[in-house]
C-alpha positions in Angstrom: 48.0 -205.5 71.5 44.8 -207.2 71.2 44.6 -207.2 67.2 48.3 -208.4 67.6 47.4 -211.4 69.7 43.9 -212.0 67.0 46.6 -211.8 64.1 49.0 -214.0 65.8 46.0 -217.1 66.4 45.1 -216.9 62.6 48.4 -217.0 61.6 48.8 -220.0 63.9 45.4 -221.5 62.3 46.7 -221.0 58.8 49.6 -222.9 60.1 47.5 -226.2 61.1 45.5 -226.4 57.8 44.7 -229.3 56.4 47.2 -231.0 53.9 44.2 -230.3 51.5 45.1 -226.9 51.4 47.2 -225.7 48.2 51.0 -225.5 48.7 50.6 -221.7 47.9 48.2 -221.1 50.3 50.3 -222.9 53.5 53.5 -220.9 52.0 51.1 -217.5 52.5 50.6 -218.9 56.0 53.8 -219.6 57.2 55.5 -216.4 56.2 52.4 -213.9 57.5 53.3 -216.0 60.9 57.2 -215.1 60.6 56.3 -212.0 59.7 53.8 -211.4 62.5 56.3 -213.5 65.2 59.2 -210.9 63.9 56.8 -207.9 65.2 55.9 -209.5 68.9 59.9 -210.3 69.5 60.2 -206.8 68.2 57.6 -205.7 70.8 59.1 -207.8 73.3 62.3 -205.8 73.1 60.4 -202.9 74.4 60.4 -204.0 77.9 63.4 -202.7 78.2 61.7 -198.7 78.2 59.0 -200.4 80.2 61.8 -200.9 83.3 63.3 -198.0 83.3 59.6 -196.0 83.6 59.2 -198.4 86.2 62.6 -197.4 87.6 61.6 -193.6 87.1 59.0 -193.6 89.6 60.3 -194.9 92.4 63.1 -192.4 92.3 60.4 -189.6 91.4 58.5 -191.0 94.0 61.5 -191.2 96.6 62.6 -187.2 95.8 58.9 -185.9 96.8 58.4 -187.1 99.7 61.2 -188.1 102.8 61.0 -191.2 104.5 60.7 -189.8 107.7 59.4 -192.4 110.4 60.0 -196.3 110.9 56.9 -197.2 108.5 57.9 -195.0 105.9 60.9 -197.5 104.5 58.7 -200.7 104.8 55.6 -199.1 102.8 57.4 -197.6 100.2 59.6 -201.0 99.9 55.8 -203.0 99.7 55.0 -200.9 96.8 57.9 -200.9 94.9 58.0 -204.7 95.5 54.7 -204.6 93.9 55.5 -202.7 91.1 59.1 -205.0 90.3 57.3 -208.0 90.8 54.2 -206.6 88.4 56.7 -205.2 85.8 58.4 -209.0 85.8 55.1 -210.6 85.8 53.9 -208.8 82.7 57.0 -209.7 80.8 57.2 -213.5 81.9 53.0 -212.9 80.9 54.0 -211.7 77.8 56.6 -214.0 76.9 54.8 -217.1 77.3 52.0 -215.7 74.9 54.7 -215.8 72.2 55.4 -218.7 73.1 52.4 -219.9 73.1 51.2 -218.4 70.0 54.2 -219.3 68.1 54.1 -223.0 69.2 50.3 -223.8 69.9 49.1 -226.5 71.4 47.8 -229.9 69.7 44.2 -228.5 69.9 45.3 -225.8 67.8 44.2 -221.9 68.3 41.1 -222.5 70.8 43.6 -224.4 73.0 46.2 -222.0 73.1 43.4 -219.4 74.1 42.9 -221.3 77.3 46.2 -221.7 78.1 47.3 -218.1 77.9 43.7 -217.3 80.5 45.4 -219.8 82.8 48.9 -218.0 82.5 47.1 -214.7 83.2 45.2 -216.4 85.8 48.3 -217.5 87.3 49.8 -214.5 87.2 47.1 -212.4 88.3 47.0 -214.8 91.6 50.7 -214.5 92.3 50.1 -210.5 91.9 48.0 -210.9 95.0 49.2 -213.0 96.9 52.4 -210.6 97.2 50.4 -207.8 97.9 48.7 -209.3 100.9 51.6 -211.4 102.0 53.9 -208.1 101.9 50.6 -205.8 103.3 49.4 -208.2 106.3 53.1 -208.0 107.8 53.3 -203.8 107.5 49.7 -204.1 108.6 50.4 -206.5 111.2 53.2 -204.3 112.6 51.3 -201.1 112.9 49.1 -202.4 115.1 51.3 -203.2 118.1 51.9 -199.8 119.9 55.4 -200.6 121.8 55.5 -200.0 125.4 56.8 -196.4 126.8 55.4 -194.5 123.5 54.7 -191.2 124.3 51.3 -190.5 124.6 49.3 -187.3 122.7 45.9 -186.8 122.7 44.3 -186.0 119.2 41.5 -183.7 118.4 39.3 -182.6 115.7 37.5 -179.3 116.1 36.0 -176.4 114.0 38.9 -175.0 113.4 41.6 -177.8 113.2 43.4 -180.0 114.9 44.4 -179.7 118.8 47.1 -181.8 120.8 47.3 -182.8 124.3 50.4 -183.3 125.4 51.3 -185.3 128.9 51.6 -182.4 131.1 48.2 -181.3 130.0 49.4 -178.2 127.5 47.1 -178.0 124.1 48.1 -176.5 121.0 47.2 -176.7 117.7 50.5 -177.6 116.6 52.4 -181.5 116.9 55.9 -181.7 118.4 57.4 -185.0 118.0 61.0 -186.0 119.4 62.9 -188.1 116.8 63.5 -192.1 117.1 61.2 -192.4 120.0 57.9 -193.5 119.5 54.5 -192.0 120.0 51.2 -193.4 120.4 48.4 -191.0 119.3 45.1 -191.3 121.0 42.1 -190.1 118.6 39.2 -188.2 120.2 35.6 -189.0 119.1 33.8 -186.2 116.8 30.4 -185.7 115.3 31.0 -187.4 112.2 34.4 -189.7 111.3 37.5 -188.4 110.2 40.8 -188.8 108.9 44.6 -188.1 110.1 47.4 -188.4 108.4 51.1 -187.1 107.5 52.2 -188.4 104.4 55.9 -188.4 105.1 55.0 -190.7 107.9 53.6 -193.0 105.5 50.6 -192.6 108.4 46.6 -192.2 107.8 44.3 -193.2 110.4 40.4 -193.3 109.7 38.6 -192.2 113.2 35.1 -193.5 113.3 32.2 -192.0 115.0 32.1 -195.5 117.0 32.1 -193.5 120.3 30.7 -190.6 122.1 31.9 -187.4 121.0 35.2 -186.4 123.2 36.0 -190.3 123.9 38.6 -192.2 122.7 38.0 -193.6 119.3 41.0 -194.6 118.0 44.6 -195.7 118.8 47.9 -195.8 116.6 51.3 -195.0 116.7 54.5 -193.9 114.8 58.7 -193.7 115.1 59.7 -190.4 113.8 63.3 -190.7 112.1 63.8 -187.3 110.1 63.8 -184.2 112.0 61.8 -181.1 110.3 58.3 -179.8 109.4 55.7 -181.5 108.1 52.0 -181.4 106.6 49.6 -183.1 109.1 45.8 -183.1 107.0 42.6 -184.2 107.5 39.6 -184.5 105.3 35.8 -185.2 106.8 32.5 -185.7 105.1 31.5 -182.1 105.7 35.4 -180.6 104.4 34.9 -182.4 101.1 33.5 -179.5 99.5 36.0 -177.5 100.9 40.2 -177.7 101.6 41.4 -179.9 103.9 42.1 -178.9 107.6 46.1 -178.5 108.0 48.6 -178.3 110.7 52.2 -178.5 111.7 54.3 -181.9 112.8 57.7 -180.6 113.9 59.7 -183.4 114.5 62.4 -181.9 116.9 66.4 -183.0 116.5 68.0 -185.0 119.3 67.1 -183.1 122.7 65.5 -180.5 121.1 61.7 -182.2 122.2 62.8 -182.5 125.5 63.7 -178.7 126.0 60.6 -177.6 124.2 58.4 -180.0 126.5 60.4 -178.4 129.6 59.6 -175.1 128.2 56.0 -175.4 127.7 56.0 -177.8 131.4 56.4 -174.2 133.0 57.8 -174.2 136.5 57.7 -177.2 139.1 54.0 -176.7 140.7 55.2 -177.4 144.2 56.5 -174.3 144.5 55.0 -171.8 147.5 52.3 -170.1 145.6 53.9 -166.7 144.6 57.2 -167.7 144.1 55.6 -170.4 141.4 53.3 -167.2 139.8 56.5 -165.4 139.8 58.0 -168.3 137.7 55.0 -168.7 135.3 54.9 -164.6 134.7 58.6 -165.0 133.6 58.3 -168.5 131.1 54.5 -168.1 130.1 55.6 -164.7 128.2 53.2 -162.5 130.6 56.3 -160.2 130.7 55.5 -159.3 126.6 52.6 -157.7 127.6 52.2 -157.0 131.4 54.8 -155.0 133.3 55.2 -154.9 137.6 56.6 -151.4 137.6 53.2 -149.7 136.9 54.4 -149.2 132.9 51.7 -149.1 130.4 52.1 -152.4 127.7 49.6 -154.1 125.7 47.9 -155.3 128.7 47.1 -153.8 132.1 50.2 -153.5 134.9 50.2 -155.9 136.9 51.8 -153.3 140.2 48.8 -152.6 142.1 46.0 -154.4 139.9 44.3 -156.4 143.2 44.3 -153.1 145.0 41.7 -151.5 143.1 38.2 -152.0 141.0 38.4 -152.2 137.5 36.0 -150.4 134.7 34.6 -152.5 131.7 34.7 -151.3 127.9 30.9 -152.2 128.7 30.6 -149.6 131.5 30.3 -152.3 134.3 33.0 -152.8 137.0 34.3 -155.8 138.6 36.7 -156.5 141.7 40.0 -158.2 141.0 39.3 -161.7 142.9 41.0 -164.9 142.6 37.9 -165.7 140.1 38.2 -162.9 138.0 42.0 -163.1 137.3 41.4 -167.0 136.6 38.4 -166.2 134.1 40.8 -163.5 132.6 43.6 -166.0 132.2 41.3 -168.8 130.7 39.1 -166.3 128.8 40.6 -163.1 128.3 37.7 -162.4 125.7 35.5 -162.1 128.1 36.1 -158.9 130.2 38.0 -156.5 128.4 39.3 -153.1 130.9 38.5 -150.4 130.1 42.2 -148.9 127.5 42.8 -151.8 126.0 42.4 -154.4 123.3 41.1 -157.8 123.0 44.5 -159.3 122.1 45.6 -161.7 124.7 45.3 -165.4 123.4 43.8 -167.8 125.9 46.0 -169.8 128.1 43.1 -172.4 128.5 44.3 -176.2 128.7 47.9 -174.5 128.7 48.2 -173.9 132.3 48.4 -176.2 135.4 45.2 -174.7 137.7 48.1 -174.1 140.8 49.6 -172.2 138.1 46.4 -170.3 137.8 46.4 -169.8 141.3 49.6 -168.9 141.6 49.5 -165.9 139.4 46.5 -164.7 141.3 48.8 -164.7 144.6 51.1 -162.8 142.3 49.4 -160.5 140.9 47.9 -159.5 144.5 51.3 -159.4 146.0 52.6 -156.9 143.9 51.3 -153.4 145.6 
C-alpha cells in the first residue's frame, strides 16, 4: 500500500512538470498515472471482501459466546459499532486518497501529502470519539446498581471462589435467578484480583484497597439466559498457573427461588427438636446417618448422646452440645472410632439454631 501511494505522488509530479519538459516525456507521465489510477480503483473494489470479513466476525463472534445478561447486547453492539464505523472509515480514508492523489492540490505532491495526514487525522479523531461516546454510556450504566438487586457476597480463597448468599449459606458454586438483578459484593484478598463470566459480558478488577475480608468492590448484572456458565479469575500469583474456575448456573423462571428454599432449610423458629428433625431430613443427614441404630457411612444417630465415644486416636470424648457442633462444623476433626473422614463440612451452611437444633435431636433420640 505504501509503494502504491509513493508511485501514485510521482505519477502526480510527472503530471505538473514544467511545459519545458518534452512532449514524450509528459505523454510517459500521464499514462504511468492512468495506469497506476486503474490499479487503486481496482484495489478500491476490494472493499467489498473487506465487509464481509468484517461481517464474518460478528457472527463468528455471536455463535461462541450467548448473550446472556442485560450488558451483554449493549457491549457486543459497542464493538461492532466500532468495527462498521472503522470498516467505513477506512474506505471513505481510502477513497479520498484517490482522490486526492488523482487530483492534487495546486501545491502539487507535498500538498496533497498534508491533506491526506489531515484526512487520517480526521478520521482517526472521529474513530475515538465513537468509542468513548459509545463506551462512557455502557460504562455509565454499569455503575448504577438498581434498587432490590439481590445481594451475594464474593470471595477469593486458596482454592477458589466462595458465595454468600442472603440467608448466610456458602458454596463454591453461583446460582443466579434469570431477569432479576444481582449485585455482587467483592471481599478484600491479599493481593487484587479479577472476576468475570464472559457470557455476561462482566469483569470486575478487585483491588487490594481494603483490609483483607472487607468489602472492596461493588457491581452488578441482569441474567437473561438460563444455563451454566464459566466464572474465572486470574491473580498475580495464578499467572504462572490456570485460572481459578467455577460454576454460574443461571436458574429458569422459579427454579432460583426453590433452590434458595432448599438450601434456606426449615423455618428456625421452630421448637428446637422438631426444627433438628427438619434439618436431618433437607440437609441430607439421612444419606449417611440413620435413627434406627443401622450402620451407614456415619455413626447412628439412635442412642449417640447416651454414651462416650472412642477416637481413631485412642482418646474419648462425651457427646455434648459442643462436640456435636464442632463435628457439624468440622467433621475433620474428631473422627470415631469405624469410620472415615468423609463428611463435608456444613460450616457457613447452617443457621447456628439449626446447629442447636440437631444437638436436641440427636440427644432425643434414645
Amino acid at each position: 500500500m505504501t509503494s502504491t501511494f509513493l508511485m501514485l505522488q510521482a505519477a502526480a509530479a510527472a503530471a505538473q512538470a514544467p511545459a519545458v519538459q518534452s512532449v514524450d516525456a509528459q505523454a510517459a507521465a500521464a499514462q504511468a498515472a492512468a495506469a497506476q489510477a486503474t490499479q487503486v480503483a481496482t484495489a478500491a473494489t476490494q472493499a467489498a471482501p473487506a465487509t464481509d470479513a468484517a461481517a464474518a466476525t460478528v457472527q463468528a463472534a455471536a455463535e461462541l459466546l450467548p448473550k446472556a445478561s442485560t450488558f451483554a447486547s449493549s457491549i457486543d453492539d459497542s464493538f461492532v459499532l466500532i468495527l462498521w464505523f472503522a470498516v467505513f472509515l477506512s474506505i471513505v480514508v481510502a477513497g479520498c486518497f484517490v482522490l486526492l492523489v488523482m487530483r492534487p492540490g495546486p501545491g502539487g505532491a507535498g500538498a496533497t501529502s498534508r491533506s491526506l495526514f489531515r484526512w487520517s487525522a480526521v478520521g482517526a479523531f472521529a474513530l475515538v470519539a465513537v468509542f468513548f461516546v459509545q463506551g462512557a454510556r455502557v460504562w455509565a450504566d454499569m455503575q448504577v446498581i438498581p434498587r432490590g438487586a439481590l445481594p451475594i457476597r464474593v470471595a477469593l480463597e486458596e482454592k477458589g471462589f466462595t458465595f454468600t448468599y442472603p440467608n448466610g449459606y456458602v458454596s463454591n458454586e453461583l446460582h443466579l435467578p434469570i431477569d432479576r438483578p444481582v449485585k455482587f459484593s467483592f471481599l478484600g484478598a491479599s493481593e487484587p484480583y479479577t472476576f468475570s463470566i464472559p457470557a455476561f459480558r462482566t469483569q470486575v478488577a478487585v483491588p487490594v484497597g481494603v483490609r483483607a475480608g472487607g468489602i472492596a468492590k461493588d457491581a452488578w448484572v441482569q441474567p437473561i439466559l438460563a444455563g451454566e456458565y464459566e466464572a474465572r479469575s486470574t491473580t498475580p500469583s495464578l499467572r504462572p498457573r490456570a485460572e481459578l474456575v467455577a460454576t454460574a448456573t443461571v436458574h429458569p423462571e422459579g427454579g432460583y427461588e426453590k433452590w434458595y428454599q432448599d438450601i434456606s432449610g426449615p423455618p428456625l423458629d421452630l421448637p428446637p427438636v422438631e426444627l433438628g428433625q427438619r434439618s436431618y431430613q433437607m440437609r441430607g443427614c439421612t444419606q449417611c446417618h440413620t435413627i434406627d441404630g443401622a450402620k451407614l457411612v456415619g455413626p447412628t444417630f439412635k442412642g449417640f448422646a447416651t454414651r462416650e465415644h472412642k477416637l481413631k486416636d485412642g482418646s474419648v470424648v462425651e457427646p455434648t452440645d459442643a462436640y456435636i457442633a464442632e463435628s457439624i462444623n468440622d467433621p475433620q476433626a474428631k473422627i470415631v472410632e469405624g469410620f472415615e473422614p468423609v463428611m463435608p463440612s456444613f460450616k457457613g451452611r447452617l443457621h447456628e439454631l439449626e446447629v442447636a437444633g440437631l444437638a436436641a435431636y440427636i440427644k432425643s433420640l434414645q
